[in-house]
Structures are given as C-alpha cells and as structure tokens.
C-alpha positions as CSV (number, residue, x, y, z in Angstrom):
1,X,6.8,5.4,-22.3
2,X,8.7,3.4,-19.5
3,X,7.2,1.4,-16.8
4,X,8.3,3.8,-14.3
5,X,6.6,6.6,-16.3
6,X,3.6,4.7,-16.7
7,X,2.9,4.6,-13.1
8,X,1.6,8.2,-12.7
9,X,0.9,8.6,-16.6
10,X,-2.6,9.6,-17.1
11,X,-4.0,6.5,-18.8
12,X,-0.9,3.3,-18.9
13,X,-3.1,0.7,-20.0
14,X,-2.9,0.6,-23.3
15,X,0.9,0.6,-23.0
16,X,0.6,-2.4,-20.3
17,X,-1.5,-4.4,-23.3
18,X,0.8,-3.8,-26.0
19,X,3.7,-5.2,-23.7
20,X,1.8,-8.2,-22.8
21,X,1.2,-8.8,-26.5
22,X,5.2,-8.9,-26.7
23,X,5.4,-11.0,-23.9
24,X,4.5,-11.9,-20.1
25,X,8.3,-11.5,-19.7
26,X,10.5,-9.4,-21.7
27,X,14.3,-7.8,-21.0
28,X,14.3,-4.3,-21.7
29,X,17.8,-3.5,-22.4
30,X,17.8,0.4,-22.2
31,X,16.5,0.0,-18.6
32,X,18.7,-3.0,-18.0
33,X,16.0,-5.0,-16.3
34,X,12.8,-7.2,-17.2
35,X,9.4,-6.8,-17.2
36,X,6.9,-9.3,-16.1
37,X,3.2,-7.9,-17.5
38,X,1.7,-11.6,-17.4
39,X,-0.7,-12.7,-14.4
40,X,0.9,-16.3,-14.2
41,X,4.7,-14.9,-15.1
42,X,4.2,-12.6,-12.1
43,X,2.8,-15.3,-9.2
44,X,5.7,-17.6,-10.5
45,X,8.1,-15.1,-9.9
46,X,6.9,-13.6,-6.2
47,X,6.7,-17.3,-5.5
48,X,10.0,-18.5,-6.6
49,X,12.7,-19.1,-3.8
50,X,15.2,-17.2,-5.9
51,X,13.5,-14.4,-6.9
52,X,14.3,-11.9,-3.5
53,X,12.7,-8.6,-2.0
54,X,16.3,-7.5,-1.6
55,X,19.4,-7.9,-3.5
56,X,21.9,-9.8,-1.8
57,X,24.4,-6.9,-1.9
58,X,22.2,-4.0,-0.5
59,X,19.9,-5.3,1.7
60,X,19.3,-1.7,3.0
61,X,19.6,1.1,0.1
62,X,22.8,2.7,0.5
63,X,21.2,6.0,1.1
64,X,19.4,4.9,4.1
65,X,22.3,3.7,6.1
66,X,23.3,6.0,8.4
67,X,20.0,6.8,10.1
68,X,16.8,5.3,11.8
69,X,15.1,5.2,8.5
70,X,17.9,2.8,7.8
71,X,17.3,0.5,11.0
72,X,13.9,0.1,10.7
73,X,13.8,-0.2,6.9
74,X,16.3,-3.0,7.9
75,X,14.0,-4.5,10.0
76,X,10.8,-4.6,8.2
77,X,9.5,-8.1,7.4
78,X,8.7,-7.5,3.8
79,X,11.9,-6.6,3.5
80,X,14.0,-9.3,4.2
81,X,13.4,-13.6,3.6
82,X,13.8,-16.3,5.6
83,X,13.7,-16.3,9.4
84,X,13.4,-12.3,9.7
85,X,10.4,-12.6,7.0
86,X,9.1,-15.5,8.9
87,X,9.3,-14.9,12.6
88,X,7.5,-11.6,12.5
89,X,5.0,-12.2,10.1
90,X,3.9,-15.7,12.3
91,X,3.3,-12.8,15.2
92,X,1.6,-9.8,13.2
93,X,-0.5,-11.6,10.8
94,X,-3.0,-12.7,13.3
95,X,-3.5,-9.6,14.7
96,X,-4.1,-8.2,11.3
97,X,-6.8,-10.4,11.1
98,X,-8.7,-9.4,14.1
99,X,-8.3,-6.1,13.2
100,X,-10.0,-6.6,10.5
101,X,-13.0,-8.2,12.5
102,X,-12.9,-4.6,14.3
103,X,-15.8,-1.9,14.3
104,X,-13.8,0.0,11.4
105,X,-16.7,2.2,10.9
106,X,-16.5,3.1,14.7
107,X,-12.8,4.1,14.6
108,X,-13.0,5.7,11.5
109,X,-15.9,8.1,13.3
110,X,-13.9,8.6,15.9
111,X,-11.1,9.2,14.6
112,X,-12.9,12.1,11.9
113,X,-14.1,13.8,14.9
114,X,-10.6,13.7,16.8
115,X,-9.0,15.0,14.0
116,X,-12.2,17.6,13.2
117,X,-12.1,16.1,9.5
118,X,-14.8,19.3,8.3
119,X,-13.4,20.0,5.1
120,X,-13.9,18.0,1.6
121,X,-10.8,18.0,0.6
122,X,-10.1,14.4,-0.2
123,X,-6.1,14.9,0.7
124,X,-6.9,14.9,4.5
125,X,-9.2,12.1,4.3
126,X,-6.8,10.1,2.1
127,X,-3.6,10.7,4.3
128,X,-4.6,11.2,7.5
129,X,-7.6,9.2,8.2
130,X,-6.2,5.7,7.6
131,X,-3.1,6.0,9.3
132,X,-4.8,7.7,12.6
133,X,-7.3,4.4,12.2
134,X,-5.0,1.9,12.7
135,X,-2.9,4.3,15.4
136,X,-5.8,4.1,17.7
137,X,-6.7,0.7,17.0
138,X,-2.7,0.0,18.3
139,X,-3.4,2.1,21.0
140,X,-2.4,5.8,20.5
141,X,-4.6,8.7,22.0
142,X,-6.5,11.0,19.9
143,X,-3.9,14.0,20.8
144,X,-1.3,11.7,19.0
145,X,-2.8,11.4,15.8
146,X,-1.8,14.4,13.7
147,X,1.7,13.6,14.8
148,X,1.4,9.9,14.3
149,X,-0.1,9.9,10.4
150,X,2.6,13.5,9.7
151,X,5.7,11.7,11.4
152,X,4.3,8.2,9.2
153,X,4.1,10.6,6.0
154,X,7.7,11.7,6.7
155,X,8.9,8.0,6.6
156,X,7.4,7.1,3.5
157,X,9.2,9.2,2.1
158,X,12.8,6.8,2.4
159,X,10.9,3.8,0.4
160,X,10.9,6.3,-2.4
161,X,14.2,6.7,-4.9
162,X,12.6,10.0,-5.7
163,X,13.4,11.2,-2.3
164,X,16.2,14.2,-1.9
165,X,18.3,15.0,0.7
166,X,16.0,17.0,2.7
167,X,13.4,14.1,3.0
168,X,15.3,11.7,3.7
169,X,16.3,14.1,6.8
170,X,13.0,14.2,7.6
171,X,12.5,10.1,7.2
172,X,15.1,10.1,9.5
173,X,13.9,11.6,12.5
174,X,9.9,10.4,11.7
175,X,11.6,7.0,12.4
176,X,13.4,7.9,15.6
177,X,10.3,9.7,16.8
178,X,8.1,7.0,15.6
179,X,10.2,4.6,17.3
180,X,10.3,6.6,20.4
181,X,6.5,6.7,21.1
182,X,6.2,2.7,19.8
183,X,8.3,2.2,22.8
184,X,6.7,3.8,25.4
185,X,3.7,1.8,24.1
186,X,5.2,-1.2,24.9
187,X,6.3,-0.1,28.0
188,X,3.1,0.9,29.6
189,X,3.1,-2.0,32.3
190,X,-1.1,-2.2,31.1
191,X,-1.5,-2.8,27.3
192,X,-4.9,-3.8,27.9
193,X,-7.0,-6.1,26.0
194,X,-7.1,-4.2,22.5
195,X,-4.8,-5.2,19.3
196,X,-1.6,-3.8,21.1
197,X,-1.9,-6.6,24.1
198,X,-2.9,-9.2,21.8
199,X,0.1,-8.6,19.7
200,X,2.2,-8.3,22.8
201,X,0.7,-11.5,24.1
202,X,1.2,-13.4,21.2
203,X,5.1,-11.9,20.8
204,X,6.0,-12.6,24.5
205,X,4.9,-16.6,23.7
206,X,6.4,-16.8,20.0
207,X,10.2,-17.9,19.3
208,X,10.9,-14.9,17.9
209,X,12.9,-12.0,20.6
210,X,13.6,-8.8,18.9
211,X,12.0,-5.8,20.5
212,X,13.7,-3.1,18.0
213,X,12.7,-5.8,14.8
214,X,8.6,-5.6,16.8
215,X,8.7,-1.6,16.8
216,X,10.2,-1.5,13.1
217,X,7.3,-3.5,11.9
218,X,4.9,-1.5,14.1
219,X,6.0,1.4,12.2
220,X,5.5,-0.5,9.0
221,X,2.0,-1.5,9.6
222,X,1.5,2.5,9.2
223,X,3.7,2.7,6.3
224,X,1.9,0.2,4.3
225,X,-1.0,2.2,5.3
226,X,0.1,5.4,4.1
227,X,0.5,5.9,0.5
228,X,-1.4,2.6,-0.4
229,X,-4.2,3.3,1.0
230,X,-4.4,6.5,0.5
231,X,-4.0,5.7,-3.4
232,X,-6.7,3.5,-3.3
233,X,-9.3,5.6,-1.8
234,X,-7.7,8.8,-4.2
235,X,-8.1,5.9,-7.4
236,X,-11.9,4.6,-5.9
237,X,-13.1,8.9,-5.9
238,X,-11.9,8.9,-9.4
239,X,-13.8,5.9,-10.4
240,X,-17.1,7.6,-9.2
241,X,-16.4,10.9,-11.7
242,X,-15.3,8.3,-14.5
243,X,-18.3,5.5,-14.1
244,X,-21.2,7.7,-13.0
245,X,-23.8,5.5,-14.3
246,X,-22.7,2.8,-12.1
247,X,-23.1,5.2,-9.2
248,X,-25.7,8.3,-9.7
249,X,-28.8,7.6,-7.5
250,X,-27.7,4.8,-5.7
251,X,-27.4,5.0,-1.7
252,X,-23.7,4.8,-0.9
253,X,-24.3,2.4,1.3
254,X,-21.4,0.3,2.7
255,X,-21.8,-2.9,0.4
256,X,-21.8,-0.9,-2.8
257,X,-18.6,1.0,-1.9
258,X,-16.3,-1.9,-0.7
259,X,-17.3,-3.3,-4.2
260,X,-16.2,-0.2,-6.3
261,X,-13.3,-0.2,-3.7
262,X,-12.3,-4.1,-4.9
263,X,-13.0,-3.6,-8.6
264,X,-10.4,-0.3,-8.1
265,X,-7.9,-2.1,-7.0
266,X,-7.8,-4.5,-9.5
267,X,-8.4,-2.3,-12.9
268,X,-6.9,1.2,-11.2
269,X,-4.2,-0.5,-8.4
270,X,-2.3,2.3,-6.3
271,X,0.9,-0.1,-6.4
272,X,1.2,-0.6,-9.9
273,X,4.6,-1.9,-9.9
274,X,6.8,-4.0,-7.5
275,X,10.7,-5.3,-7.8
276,X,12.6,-8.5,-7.2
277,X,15.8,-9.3,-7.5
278,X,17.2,-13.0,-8.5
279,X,19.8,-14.4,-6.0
280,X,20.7,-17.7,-8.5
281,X,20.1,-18.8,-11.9
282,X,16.2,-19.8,-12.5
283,X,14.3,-20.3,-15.4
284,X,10.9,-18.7,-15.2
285,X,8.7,-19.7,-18.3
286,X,10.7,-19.8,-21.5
287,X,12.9,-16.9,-20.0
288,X,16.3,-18.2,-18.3
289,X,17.3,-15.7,-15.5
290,X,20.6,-14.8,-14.1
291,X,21.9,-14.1,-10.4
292,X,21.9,-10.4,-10.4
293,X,19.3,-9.4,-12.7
294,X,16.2,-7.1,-11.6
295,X,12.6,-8.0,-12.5
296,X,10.3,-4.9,-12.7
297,X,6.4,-6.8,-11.7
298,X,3.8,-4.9,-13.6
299,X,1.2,-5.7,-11.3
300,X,-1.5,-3.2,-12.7
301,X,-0.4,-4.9,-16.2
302,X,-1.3,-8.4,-14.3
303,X,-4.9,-6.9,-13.0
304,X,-6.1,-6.2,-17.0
305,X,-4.5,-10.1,-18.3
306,X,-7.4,-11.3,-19.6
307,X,-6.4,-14.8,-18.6
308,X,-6.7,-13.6,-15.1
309,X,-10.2,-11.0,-15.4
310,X,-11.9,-11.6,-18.5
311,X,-13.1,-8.3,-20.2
312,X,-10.4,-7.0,-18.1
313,X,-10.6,-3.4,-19.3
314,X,-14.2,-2.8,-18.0
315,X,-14.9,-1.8,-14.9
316,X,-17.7,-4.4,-13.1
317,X,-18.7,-4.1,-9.7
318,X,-20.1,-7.6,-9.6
319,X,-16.9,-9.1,-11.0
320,X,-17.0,-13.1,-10.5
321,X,-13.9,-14.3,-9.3
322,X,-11.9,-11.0,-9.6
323,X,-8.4,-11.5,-9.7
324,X,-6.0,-8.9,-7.9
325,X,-2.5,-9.1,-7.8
326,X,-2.4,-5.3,-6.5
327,X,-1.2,-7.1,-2.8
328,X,1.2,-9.1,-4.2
329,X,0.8,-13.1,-4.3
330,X,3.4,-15.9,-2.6
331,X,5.4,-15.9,0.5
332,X,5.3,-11.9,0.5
333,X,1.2,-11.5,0.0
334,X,0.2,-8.3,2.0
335,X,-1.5,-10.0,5.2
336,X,-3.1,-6.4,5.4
337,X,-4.9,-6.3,2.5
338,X,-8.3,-7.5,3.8
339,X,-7.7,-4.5,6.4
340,X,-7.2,-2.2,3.8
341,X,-9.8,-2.5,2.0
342,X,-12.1,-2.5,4.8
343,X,-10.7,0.9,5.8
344,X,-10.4,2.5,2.7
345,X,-14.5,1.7,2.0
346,X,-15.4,2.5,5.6
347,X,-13.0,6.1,4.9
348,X,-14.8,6.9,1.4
349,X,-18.0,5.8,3.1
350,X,-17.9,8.6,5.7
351,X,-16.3,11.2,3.4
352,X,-19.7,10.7,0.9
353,X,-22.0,10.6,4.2
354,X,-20.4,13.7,5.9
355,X,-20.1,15.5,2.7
356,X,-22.9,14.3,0.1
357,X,-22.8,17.1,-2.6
358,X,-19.2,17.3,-2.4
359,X,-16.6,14.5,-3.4
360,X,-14.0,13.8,-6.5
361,X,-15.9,15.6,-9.3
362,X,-15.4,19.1,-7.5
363,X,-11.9,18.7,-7.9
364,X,-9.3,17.8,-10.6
365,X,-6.4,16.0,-10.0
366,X,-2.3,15.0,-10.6
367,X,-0.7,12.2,-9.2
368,X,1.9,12.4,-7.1
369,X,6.0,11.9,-8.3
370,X,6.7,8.0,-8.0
371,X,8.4,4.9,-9.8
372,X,5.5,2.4,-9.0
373,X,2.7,4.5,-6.6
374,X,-0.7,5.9,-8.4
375,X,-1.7,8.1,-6.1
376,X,-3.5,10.9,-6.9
377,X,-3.7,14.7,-5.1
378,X,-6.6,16.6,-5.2
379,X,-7.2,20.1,-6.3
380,X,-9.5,23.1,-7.3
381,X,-8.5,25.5,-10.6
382,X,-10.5,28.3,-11.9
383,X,-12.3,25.5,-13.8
384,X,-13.9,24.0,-10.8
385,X,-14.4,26.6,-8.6
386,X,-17.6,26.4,-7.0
C-alpha cells in the first residue's frame, strides 16, 4: 500500500501504525517524497517557516493556468504565505466565528425545505446541504442554492490531481460563474446586517484592497465546505453502523451527535492527508530536509499516535483532551473547523430526525477516487434492498 492508496483503502490504519513504528518521518524513495505519520513531526512541520503550502516554482498547478479555476485557486489564502495568507485571513476569520455563534439548526431547516431534502439518501444531505448552509448564511436566496452547492461541486474538482480534462472544464466555468454571482453580492448597494455586511464591513476598514482576492476566498469558504464536510458527515453515518452499541437506544439528541461527530474526525478524518513543500534547508527532528523536497502529512496517521490520544484505535465519545490534527495545526489551522463541525452535527442531526428508520445501515458504501479525501458515496445493491 501507498499513502495515496490508503486514503480511500477500506481500513489504512494498520498501515499508518506500522509506518509510525518505522518512524514519525521517513523518505520514501519510490514515491520520492517523505512521510510524516508522527503527531509532534507533523505540528513542527505545518509550523515551520520553511515548510510552504506551495512550491516556490508552481504556485498555481500548471493545469489550472489558463482559466478561472486558476485565478481564484491563485487567490485563495490557504494557498499562498505571507501577506496574501495574512491579509485575508485577518478579515474572514472573524466572520467565521460568528457564524459559528449562528442558529445552524435554523439554516440547516431551512435550507432542507428550500432544497425539498425528502429522500434518505445520504449523498444529497452530504453534498448539498452544507454548502447551501453557509450560501444563505452569505446571503444567497433559496432559488440559488442547487446552483450554488452544483457550480461549488464543479470547483472542487481542480484541487484534485485526479481531475481529467473534462472537469477541469467544468472547474473552469463553476469558478467564473461562481465569481459572477459573488459579485453581484457585493454589489447590492444593501448587504444588510447578516455575515455578508459584516465581512464587507470589516474588509472596507482592513489594509487589505483586493476585491477579486475577497470573491476567490468567498468561493473557498464553500470549497472547504464541500468535500470535507461532506466526508465527515459520510465517515460520522458509518460510525453509527460500525459502533452500534454506543448508539442503539439513545435519543440522537444534538450533544450526543456533535460528540460522535468530534471523535470521527479524529479516528476516521475525511482529510487524511495534506502536502508541504520546503523552500530552504531545515532540520525537522533527526531528519535534515532539503529545498525542494515534498513532505506527504499523514494526518489520519497523526489522529491514532498514541502520544497524542491514548488508546488511539478505539473509538470514545467522551475522549478527554482529544487531539485532532484533521484541520491542520500552525499558521494554516482551518479557522472553519469549529463551523464545520457544528454543521456537519446539526446536518446528521436532521437527516436522523426527518428520517428515523432510515440512515447509513440501509446502504453500503465506496469512497470516492482521491490522493488524500475519505469520503464515502452511498448506495443500495440487491443486498440491502428494502
């Protein structure tokens, strides 16, 4: 097995343990990269000035370059260090917060009975439900919302090396059209006092003056939303079939489901992987790094450390001082990760409410094709047919 395979395999763990036995840092040579599988090796490195988002030499993946996808891939915070990392995230994180102090419950009703969410498939509660939350809470109308989390879908699709021709097409114009209807947003004279005019507010005051770098990490905020979160709702479903004791006649009540939601994204993480790239020679641990090498971050493989969660291969809903590097750690920690774990308990909270007798175990499932996402698709067979 690889690291990239392990992502989607059916059960990596045991692989992540035996390569933390080799080392918490180790230089595979086939794949021409190393592998941090270590809880401390991996903070020191998304903490370390030298160890970048980016290579120097392609800040934007050559693929992407000659398209919108491109431009606002370009522009994203977490994409870039220093000032451009900076300036936007001094404006956005903020707002991120308040949104978290929202009625998510609220939205995420609302939002279920704009989009007419009737059916138990998990797939339309995973991808569409989160993305259309945090549309309306930036201000889009409930007849944009299939557009908004389908056009978001199509974008995702550019972060992904997996991507062919065809989808990067369709990244392509997602991110014009995304683009487009960010604008007219901004341009409505009344933003009013929701997240949107906050955010405006707090742009118009800041030092920082780049309208087209605003709408790129607009668009972002419903990237990271996408496939993440959608993984991490997928992964907390699966949790219920695997641990029913834990869950069989107990109320799903919204305490007990952000827990399983927090011990899932530690011991089951949707990202399980992440990349950085060294711009100068560093020494991290024993290891001594040079400028140009590629680090592969074994997140999930940092969840199960035991120096970091002890007993780290069982799952505990009461887990004291749970350790999740699943949002990253450092300069680049995901300011949305409160956020999306509050939306991805309040989602899997009305999915069990609206359909009681029918959630994960009715369906099997595969995970989707990626280098570093877990995220599982849903589906009936002849098997479990009811």
């Amino acid at each position: 097995m690889t690291p990239f395979e392990a992502a989607t395999h059916a059960d990596p763990y045991a692989y992540y343990s035996r390569l933390r036995q080799q080392g918490a840092l180790l230089f595979d040579a086939e794949l021409g990269v190393w592998m941090a599988s270590g809880a401390s090796v991996v903070e020191a490195i998304l903490e370390h000035p030298d160890c970048l988002v980016r290579p120097l030499h392609e800040p934007i993946p050559t693929a992407l370059l000659q398209g919108a996808a491109g431009d606002v891939f370009g522009r994203l915070m977490r994409m870039n260090e220093g000032a451009q990392h900076q300036c936007p995230r001094r404006v956005i994180e903020p707002t991120l917060a308040s949104m978290g102090r929202q009625n998510i419950s609220g939205i995420v009703a609302q939002v279920i009975e704009a989009l007419d969410t009737s059916g138990d498939n998990p797939n339309q509660w995973m991808f569409t439900v989160p993305v259309s939350v945090i549309a309306t809470m930036m201000g889009f109308t409930s007849s944009q919302l299939q557009e908004v989390a389908q056009l978001t879908r199509d974008f995702v699709a550019c972060l992904s090396p997996l991507s062919d021709e065809a989808q990067l097409s369709k990244a392509h114009c997602g991110a014009a059209r995304l683009s487009h209807m960010f604008q007219a947003l901004l341009n409505n004279d009344d933003k009013g006092s929701g997240v949107l005019g906050r955010l405006y507010s707090d742009y118009e005051v800041s030092a920082w003056k780049d309208d087209d770098a605003l709408i790129a990490n607009l668009i972002g905020l419903l990237s990271q939303t996408c496939e993440a979160t959608a993984g991490l709702i997928g992964n907390t479903l699966i949790a219920f079939q695997r641990n029913p004791d834990l869950f069989e006649g107990k109320q799903a009540t919204p305490t007990l489901v952000a827990e399983w939601v927090a011990e899932v994204a530690r011991y089951d993480s949707p990202v399980q992987s992440t990349r950085r790239f060294v711009a100068k020679r560093c020494t991290i641990g024993d290891s001594v790094l040079e400028a140009g090498d590629t680090i592969l971050l074994l997140l999930a493989a940092a969840n199960r450390d035991p120096r970091a969660n002890p007993d780290p291969d069982s799952f505990l809903l009461k887990r004291a001082q749970r350790r999740t590097l699943s949002f990253g750690s450092g300069r680049h920690q995901c300011p949305g990760q409160p956020l999306a774990l509050a939306v991805a308990s309040e989602v899997i909270s009305a999915f069990l409410h609206r359909k009681p007798g029918s959630n994960a175990c009715a369906y099997r499932w595969r995970y989707l094709p990626s280098l570093n996402g877990r995220i599982p698709q849903f589906y009936r067979d002849e098997g479990t047919q009811q």
